[in-house]
C-alpha positions in Angstrom: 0.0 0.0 0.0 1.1 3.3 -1.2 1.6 6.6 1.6 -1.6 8.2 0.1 -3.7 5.0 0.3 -3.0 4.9 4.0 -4.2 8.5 4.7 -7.0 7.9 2.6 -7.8 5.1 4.4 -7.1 6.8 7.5 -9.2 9.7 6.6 -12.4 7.1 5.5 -12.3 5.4 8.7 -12.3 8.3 10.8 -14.9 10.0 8.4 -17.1 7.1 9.0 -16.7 7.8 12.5 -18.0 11.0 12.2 -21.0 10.1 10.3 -21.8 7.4 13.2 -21.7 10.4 15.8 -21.0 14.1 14.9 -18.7 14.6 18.3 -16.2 12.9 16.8 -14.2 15.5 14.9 -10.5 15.5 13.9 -7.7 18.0 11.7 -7.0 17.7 8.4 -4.9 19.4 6.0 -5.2 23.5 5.4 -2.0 24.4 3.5 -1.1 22.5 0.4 2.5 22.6 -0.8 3.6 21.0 -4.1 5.1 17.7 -2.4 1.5 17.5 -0.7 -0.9 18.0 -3.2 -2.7 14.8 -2.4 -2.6 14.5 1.7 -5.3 14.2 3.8 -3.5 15.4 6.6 -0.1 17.1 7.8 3.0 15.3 6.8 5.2 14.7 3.7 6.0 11.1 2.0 9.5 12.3 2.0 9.9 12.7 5.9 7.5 8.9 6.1 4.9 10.3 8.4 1.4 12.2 8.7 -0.7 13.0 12.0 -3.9 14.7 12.9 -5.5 15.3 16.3 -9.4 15.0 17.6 -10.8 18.2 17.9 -12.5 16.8 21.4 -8.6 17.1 22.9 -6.5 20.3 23.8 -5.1 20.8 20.3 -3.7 24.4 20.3 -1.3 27.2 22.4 -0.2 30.2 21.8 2.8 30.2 19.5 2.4 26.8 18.5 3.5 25.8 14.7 2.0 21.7 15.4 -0.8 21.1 17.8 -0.9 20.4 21.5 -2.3 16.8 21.5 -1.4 14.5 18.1 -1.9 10.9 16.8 1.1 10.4 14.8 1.5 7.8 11.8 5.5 7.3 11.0 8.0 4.3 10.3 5.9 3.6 7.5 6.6 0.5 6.1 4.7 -2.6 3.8 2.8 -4.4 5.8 3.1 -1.8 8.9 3.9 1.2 10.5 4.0 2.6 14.2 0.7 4.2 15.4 1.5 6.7 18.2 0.1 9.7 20.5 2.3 13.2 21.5 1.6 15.9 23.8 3.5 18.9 23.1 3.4 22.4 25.4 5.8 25.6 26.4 7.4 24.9 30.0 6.7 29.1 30.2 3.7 30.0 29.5 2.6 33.3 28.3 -0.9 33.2 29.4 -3.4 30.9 31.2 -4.3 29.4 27.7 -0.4 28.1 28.3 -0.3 27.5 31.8 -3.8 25.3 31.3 -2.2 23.2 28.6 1.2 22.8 30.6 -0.7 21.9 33.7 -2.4 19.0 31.4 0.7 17.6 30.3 1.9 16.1 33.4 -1.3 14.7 34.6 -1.5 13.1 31.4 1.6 11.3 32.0 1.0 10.5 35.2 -2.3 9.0 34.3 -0.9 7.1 31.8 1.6 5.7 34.0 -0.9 4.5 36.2 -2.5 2.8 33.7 0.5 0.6 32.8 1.2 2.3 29.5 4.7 2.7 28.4 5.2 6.4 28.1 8.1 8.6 26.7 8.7 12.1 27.9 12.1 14.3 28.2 14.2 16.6 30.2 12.4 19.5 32.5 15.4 21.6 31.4 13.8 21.4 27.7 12.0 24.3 26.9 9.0 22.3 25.5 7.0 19.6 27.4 6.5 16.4 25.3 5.3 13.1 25.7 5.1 10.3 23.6 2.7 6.7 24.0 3.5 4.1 21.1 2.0 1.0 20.0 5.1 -0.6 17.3 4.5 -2.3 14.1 1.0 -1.9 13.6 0.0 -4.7 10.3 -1.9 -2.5 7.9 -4.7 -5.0 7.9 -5.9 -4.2 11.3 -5.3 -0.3 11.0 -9.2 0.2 11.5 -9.7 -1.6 15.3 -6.0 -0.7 16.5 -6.6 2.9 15.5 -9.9 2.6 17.4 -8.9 0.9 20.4 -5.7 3.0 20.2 -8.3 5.9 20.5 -9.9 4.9 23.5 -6.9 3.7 25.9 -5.9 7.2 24.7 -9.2 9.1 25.8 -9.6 7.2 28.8 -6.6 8.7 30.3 -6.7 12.5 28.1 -10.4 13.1 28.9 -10.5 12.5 32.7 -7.5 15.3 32.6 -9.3 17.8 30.2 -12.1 17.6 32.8 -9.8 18.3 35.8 -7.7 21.3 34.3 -11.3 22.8 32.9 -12.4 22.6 36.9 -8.8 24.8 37.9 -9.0 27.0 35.2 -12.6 28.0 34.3 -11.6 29.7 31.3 -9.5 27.4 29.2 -10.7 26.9 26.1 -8.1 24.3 24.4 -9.3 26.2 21.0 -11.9 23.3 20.4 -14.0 23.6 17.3 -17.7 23.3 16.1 -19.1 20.9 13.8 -19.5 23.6 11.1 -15.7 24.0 11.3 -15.1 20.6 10.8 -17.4 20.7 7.9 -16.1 23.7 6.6 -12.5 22.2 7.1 -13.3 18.7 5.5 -14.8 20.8 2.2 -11.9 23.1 1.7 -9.5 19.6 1.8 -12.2 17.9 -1.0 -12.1 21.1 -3.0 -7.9 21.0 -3.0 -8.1 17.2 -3.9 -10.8 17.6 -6.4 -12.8 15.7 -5.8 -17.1 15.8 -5.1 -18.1 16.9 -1.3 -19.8 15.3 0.6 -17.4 12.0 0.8 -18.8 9.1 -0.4 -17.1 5.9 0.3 -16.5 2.6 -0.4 -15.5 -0.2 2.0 -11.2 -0.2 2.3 -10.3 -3.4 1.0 -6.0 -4.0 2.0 -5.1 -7.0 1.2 -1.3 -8.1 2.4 1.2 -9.2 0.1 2.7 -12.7 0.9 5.9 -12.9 1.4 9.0 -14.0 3.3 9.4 -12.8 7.3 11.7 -10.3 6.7 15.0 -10.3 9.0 15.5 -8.0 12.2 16.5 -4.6 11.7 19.4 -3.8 13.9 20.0 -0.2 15.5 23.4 1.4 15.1 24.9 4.8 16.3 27.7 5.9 14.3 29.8 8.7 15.1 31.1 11.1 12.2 33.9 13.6 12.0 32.7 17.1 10.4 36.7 17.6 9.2 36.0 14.5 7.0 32.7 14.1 6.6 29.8 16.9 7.7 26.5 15.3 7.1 24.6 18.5 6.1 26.6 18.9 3.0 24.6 15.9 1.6 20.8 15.6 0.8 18.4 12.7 1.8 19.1 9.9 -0.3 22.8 10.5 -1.1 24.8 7.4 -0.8 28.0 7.5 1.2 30.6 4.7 2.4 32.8 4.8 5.8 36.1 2.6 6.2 36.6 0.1 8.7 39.7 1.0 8.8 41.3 4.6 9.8 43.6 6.6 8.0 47.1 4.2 9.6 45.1 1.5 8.4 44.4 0.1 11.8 41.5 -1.6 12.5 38.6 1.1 14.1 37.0 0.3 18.5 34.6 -2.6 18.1 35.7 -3.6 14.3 33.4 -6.7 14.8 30.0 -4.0 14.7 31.4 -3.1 11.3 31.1 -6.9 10.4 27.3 -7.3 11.9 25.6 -4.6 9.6 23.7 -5.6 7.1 21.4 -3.9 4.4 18.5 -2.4 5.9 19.9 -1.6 9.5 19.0 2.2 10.9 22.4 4.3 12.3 21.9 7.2 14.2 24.3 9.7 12.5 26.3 11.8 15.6 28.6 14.7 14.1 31.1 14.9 16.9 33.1 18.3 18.4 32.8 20.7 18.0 29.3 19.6 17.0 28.3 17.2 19.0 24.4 16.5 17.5 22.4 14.4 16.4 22.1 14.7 12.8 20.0 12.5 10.7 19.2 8.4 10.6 21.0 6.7 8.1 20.2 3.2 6.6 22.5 0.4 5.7 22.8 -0.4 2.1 25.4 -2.2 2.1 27.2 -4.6 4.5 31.3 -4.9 4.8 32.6 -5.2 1.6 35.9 -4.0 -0.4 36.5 -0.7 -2.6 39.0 -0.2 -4.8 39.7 3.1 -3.8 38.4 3.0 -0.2 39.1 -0.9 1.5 36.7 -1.9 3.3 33.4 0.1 3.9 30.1 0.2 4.6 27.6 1.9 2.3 24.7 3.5 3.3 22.3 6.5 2.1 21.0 9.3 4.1 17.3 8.4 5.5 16.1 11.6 6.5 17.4 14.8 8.7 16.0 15.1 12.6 14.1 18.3 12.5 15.5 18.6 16.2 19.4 18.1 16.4 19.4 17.0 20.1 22.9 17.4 21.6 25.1 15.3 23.2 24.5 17.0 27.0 20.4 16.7 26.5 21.4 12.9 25.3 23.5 12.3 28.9 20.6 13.7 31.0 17.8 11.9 29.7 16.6 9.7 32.4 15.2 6.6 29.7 19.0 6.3 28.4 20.9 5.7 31.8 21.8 1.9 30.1 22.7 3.1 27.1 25.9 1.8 26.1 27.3 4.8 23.9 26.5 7.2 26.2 28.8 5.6 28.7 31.8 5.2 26.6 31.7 7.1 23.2 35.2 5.7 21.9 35.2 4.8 18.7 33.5 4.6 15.3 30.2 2.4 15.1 28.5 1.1 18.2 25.5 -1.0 18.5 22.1 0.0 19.6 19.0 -1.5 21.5 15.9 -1.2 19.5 14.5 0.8 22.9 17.7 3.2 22.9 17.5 4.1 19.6 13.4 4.5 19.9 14.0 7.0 22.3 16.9 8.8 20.8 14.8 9.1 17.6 11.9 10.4 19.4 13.6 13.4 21.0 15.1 14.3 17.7 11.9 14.8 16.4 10.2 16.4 19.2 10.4 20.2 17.7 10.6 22.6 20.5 8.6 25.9 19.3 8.5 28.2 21.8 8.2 31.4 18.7 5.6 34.3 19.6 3.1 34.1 17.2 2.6 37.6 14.7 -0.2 38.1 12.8 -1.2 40.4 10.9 -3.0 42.4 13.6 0.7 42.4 15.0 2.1 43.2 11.9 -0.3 46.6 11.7 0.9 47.7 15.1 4.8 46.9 14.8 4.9 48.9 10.8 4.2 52.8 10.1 2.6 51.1 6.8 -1.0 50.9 5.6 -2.8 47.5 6.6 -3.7 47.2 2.4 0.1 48.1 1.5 1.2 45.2 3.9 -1.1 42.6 2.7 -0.5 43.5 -1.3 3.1 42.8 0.3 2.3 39.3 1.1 0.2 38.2 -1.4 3.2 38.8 -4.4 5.3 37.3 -2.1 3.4 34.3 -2.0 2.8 34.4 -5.5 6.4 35.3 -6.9 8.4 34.2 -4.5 11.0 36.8 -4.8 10.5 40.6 -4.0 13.0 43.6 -3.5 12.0 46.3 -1.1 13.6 49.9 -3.0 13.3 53.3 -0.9 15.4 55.6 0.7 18.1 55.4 3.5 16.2 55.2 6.7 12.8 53.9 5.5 12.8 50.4 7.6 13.4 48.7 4.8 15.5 45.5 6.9 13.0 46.0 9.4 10.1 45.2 7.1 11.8 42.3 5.1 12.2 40.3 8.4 8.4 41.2 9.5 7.0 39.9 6.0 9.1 37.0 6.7 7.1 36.3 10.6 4.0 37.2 9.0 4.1 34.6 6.4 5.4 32.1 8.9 2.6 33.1 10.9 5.9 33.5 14.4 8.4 34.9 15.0 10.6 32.1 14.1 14.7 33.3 13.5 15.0 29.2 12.5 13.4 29.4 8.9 15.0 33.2 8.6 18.5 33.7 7.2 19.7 37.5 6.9 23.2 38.2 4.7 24.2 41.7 3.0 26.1 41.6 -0.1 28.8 44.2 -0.8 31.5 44.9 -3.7 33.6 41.7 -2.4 30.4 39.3 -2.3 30.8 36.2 -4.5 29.3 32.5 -5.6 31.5 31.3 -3.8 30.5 33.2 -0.6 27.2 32.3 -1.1 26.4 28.8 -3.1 30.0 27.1 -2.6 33.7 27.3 -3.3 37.4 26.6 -1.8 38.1 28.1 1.3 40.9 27.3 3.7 40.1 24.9 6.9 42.0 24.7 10.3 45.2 22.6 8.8 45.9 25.3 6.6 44.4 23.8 3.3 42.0 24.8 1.0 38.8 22.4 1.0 35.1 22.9 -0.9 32.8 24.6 1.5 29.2 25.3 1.2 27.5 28.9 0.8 25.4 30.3 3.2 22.4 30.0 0.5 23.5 26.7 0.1 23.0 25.6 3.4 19.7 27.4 3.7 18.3 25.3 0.7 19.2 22.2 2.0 17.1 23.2 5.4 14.6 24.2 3.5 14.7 20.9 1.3 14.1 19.0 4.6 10.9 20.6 5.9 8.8 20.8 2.6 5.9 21.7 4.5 7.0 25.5 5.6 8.3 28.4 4.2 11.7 29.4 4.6 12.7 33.0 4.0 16.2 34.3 2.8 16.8 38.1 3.6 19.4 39.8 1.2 20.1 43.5 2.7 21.5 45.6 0.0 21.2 43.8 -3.1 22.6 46.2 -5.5 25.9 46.5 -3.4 27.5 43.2 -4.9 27.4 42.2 -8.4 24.8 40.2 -8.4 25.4 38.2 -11.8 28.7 37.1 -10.4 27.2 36.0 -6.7 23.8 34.5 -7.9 26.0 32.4 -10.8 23.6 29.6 -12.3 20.8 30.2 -9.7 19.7 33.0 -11.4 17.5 30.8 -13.6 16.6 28.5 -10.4 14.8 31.6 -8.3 12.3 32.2 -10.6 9.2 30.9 -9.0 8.2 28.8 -11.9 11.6 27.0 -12.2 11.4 26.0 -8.7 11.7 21.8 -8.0 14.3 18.9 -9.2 12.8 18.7 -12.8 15.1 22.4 -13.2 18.3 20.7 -11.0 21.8 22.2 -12.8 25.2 21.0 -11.7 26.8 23.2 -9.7 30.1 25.2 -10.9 32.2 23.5 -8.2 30.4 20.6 -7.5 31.5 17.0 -5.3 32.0 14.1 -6.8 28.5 11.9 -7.3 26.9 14.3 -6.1 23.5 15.4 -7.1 22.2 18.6 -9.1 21.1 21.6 -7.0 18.0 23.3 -6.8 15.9 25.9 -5.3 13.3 24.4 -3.2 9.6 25.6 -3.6 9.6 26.5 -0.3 12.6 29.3 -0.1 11.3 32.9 -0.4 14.1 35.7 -1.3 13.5 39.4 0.1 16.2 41.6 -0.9 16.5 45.5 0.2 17.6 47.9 -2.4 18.8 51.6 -1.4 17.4 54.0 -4.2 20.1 56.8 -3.0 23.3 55.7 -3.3 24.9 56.9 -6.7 27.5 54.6 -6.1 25.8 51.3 -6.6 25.2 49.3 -9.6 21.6 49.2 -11.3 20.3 45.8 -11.1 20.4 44.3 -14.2 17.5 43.4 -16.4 17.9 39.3 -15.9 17.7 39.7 -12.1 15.3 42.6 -12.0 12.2 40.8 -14.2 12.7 37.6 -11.6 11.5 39.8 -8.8 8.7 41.9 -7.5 9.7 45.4 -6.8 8.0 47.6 -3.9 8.7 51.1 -3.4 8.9 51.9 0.6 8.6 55.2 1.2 8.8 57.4 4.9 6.0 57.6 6.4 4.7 60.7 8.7 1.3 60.1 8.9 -1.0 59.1 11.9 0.4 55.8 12.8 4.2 57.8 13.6 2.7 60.4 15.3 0.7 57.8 17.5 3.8 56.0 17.7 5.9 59.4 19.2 3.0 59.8 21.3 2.5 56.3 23.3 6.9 57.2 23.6 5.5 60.1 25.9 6.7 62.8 23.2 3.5 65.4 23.4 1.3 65.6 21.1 1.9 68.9 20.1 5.8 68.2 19.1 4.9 64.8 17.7 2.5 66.7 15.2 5.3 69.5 14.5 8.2 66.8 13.9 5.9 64.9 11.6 5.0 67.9 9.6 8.3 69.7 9.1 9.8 66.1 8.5 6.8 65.5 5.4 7.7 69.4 4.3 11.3 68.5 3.9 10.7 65.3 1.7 8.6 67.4 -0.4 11.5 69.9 -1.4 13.4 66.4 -1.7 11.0 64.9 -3.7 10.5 68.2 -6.3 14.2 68.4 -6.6 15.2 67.7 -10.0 18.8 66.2 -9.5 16.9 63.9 -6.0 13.4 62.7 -6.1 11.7 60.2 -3.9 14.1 57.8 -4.1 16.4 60.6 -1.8 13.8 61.3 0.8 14.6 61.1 5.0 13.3 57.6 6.6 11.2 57.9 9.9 13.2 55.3 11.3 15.8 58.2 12.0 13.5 59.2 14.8 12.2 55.9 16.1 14.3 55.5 19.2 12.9 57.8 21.7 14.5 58.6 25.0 12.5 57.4 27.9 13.5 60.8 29.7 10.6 62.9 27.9 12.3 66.3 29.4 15.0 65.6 26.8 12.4 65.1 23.8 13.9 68.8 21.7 17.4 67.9 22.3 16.9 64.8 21.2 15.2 65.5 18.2 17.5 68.6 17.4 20.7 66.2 18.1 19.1 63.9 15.4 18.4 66.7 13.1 22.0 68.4 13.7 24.5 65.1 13.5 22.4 62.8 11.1 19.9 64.9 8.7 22.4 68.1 8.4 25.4 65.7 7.0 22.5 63.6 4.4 21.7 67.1 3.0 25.1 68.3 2.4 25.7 64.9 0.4 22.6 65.6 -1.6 22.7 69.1 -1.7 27.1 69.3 -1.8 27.4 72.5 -4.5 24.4 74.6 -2.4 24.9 75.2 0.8 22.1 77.9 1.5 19.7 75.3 0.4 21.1 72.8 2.9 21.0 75.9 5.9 17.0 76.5 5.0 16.0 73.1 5.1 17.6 72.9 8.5 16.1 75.7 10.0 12.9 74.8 8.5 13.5 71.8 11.1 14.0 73.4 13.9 10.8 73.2 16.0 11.5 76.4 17.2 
């Protein structure tokens, strides 16, 4: 059985639920990327997993990217898979909605516990509470009554809790839904997937293939240098081979492990110091065998990335892993896992903490001096181009904008999916996709770009946007820094099916691409005469927005809540939109030359030093713009000043 036929049988069964009693409501998908165009619910094939939650549980916090309270399907497989339940809250809550959910989490372990149920849950030093209850190699042919039953041990323990923490705090709401919700929900998802609403079903037939028992899958842990071998420079699938031997030849710790693998096996992939994290699973591909370049080696490919890279300290203080062998002495090469070990290990890795402040667009209208319209006409060419530049004047908030675009879209504040670089006149490919620089032994060895890098994150959580900041574009010459990828930003040639081989590229490795999921915001400086117009090839693969100062009622309000009266906030802001005005009439400026408001948006808290502050502001940063713009006419540049002066 295929990934989709399982959510679709998933989905059925708990649709038919539904229809049997209309309490019984659950998530499903909302946002559509193009490696999900067919899911029922979150998840990716890629990453081998999809989940959902009942709407009847605590599903939501504040600041949450997942929900609260899951049922997770992963280690998808033939004939099975693993069928499990998480509970995920911040240790700090920032309001009761928090604290309510945080209170929950505990009692549900403990009620679980005392049950008899194995349960899984991790450091109080994390920042994020998780749980984890698992029932292991599920046989797709009785998906339908363990899923059910699964259900029911769950809700036996969750729902006695929910009614507790509802006594202590009266107003928790644990964002439940309403049947029209639900309804509304499960018709957007049949509209996406095309097909006719209400569902009508047929009975799920699964038959199982016959075939051989296959052999135990052994657990491994496998410890890699970054100086030889850093795992993130390699994408899922890549196939890689590690010697038995070390570089004298000698045989590696525990040479007999190296023996045992076999095809198949899962390693847990540890990049040592100075990294010392987790980094992906790995699977066997090939057992002990003999390269002609190599020796001996092992082959195997990379699985998938751990969304959480859990470190070697959080490892040491987990409770669940005081047996574990590698933990207790980590010299060597390969070491050999218990299936239990490595269970919980994997778990934690993909236990995502999130503890981001949400922003919306409500937050987004208080935070910028811009229109509520202007913002969203923002997003939407965003979303739809992928790729916009932000041109105005020095001083217009033009960083401060791209990174807020980037939350807002996100729908947190989340510095993880955010890079931020500023090009200049020394910026180059090889600075940002990849090229030779020199390591710590004095040699000169291929390196990865920062843009590089930020694709292959991006590559490993299809699911969410990921949002690439350049400040400054037209400082650096951009032909020579975007190289080949000026063809791959375009938002129609995003995707493997447009892969080119990189200029400097590793051997058998595999073409490069821009995900679907990367957005570029560049900033662009409209009064510097010294930098380079951006050329035509760049400029048409990009939606341009001018950003202009804005002294209207939002700054003033703004100058006001900082204590500045409203009398002085009304003057600044109306000698500041007089002086643009000369600017902009200027025929040798414009409005590409005109003063930014964000010269005035750090306000002393001592309001009795309001006018000296603003006069300092006007004397050491606006006099010395003016006498750049205005160099040959100094009387002009002495009336524009005094026509600042608020007295």
């Amino acid at each position: 059985m295929t990934y989709l036929e399982l959510q679709r049988h998933f989905f059925e069964h708990l649709y038919k639920r539904y229809q049997e009693d209309n309490t019984f409501t659950f998530s499903v998908r909302r946002a559509f990327t193009a490696n999900a165009k067919q899911n029922y619910f979150i998840g990716t094939e890629k990453s081998n997993y999809f989940a959902f939650t009942l709407w009847s549980l605590p599903c939501y916090y504040r600041g949450a990217s997942i929900d609260a309270a899951v049922f997770i399907i992963n280690r998808i497989e033939k004939d099975h898979f693993r069928l499990g339940f998480q509970f995920n809250t911040k240790r700090e809550p920032v309001d009761n909605q928090n604290e309510a959910t945080l209170a929950l989490g505990p009692l549900i372990y403990q009620k679980a516990k005392a049950s008899g149920m194995e349960v899984h849950t991790n450091e109080p030093s994390n920042k994020m509470f998780w749980l984890g209850i698992y029932k292991e190699k599920v046989p797709l042919n009785e998906f339908g009554s363990t899923l059910d039953k699964f259900i029911a041990e769950v809700r036996a323990i969750v729902d006695p809790a929910v009614d507790k923490i509802k006594s202590e705090y009266k107003d928790w709401s644990g964002s439940f839904i309403n049947q029209t919700d639900f309804n509304t929900s499960i018709q957007k998802l049949y509209s996406k997937l095309g097909k006719p609403y209400p569902p009508v079903f047929e009975s799920p037939k699964i038959s199982r293939d016959p075939e051989e028992p296959k052999e135990k899958v052994n657990y491994w842990w496998l410890n890699c240098n970054p100086g030889i071998w850093k795992i993130e420079n390699h994408q899922v699938g890549d196939e890689q081979t590690y010697t038995s031997h070390n570089e004298s030849g000698n045989k590696r710790n525990i040479y007999e492990n190296f023996k045992l693998v076999k095809p198949g096996d899962l390693v847990i992939a540890y990049e040592a110091t100075p990294t010392k994290k987790v980094k992906a699973v790995l699977e066997i591909t090939h057992s002990l065998h003999y390269d002609d370049d190599e020796g001996e080696v092992i082959s195997f490919k990379i699985k998938e990335f751990v969304p959480s890279q859990v470190s070697w300290e959080q490892l040491k203080k987990t409770d669940s892993l005081e047996g574990c062998r590698v933990l207790k002495n980590n010299q060597g090469s390969l070491f050999s896992l218990e299936e239990a070990d490595y269970l919980i290990i994997y778990d934690l890795c993909k236990a995502v903490e999130d503890d981001s402040e949400s922003y919306t667009i409500d937050d987004a209208d208080k935070d910028l001096f811009l229109e509520r319209e202007e913002i969203e006409r923002m997003m939407l060419s965003l979303k739809r181009k992928k790729n916009i530049i932000l041109q105005g004047a020095p001083g217009v908030g033009k960083t401060y904008l791209a990174k807020r675009l980037a939350f807002l879209q996100i729908g947190k504040k989340d510095d993880n999916r955010v890079e931020m670089v500023q090009f200049h006149q020394s910026y180059a490919y090889e600075d940002f996709i990849r090229g030779f620089r020199p390591n710590d032994k004095g040699k000169f060895t291929l390196a990865n770009g920062i843009f590089f890098d930020f694709c292959n994150k991006a590559l490993r959580d299809p699911d969410n946007g990921y949002f690439f900041v350049i400040d400054e574009i037209n400082r650096g010459n951009l032909s020579k820094i975007f190289g080949e990828l000026l063809m791959l930003i375009e938002n129609d040639k995003r995707g493997p099916e447009y892969a080119v081989p990189l200029t400097y590229r590793r051997e058998g490795e595999s073409k490069f691409y821009v995900p679907e999921n990367v957005h570029i915001i560049g900033t662009m400086n409209t009064a510097d005469r010294s930098l380079a117009i951006v050329d035509y090839a760049l400029r048409r693969r990009f939606a341009f927005f001018d950003v202009e100062p804005k002294y209207k009622e939002k700054f003033r309000k703004y100058l006001e809540d900082a204590s500045i009266s409203t009398d002085m906030a009304v003057k600044i802001a109306m000698k500041l939109h007089e002086l643009n005005n000369r600017i902009r009439q200027d025929k040798d400026l414009g409005a590409g030359f005109m003063v930014g408001h964000s010269y005035f948006c750090q306000v002393p808290q001592d309001v009795t030093t309001a006018a000296d502050w603003y006069t300092e502001i006007v004397d050491q940063e606006i006099r010395p713009l003016l006498n750049e713009y205005w160099y040959d006419n100094e009387s002009k540049v002495t009336d524009a000043i005094n026509e600042l002066y608020l007295i």
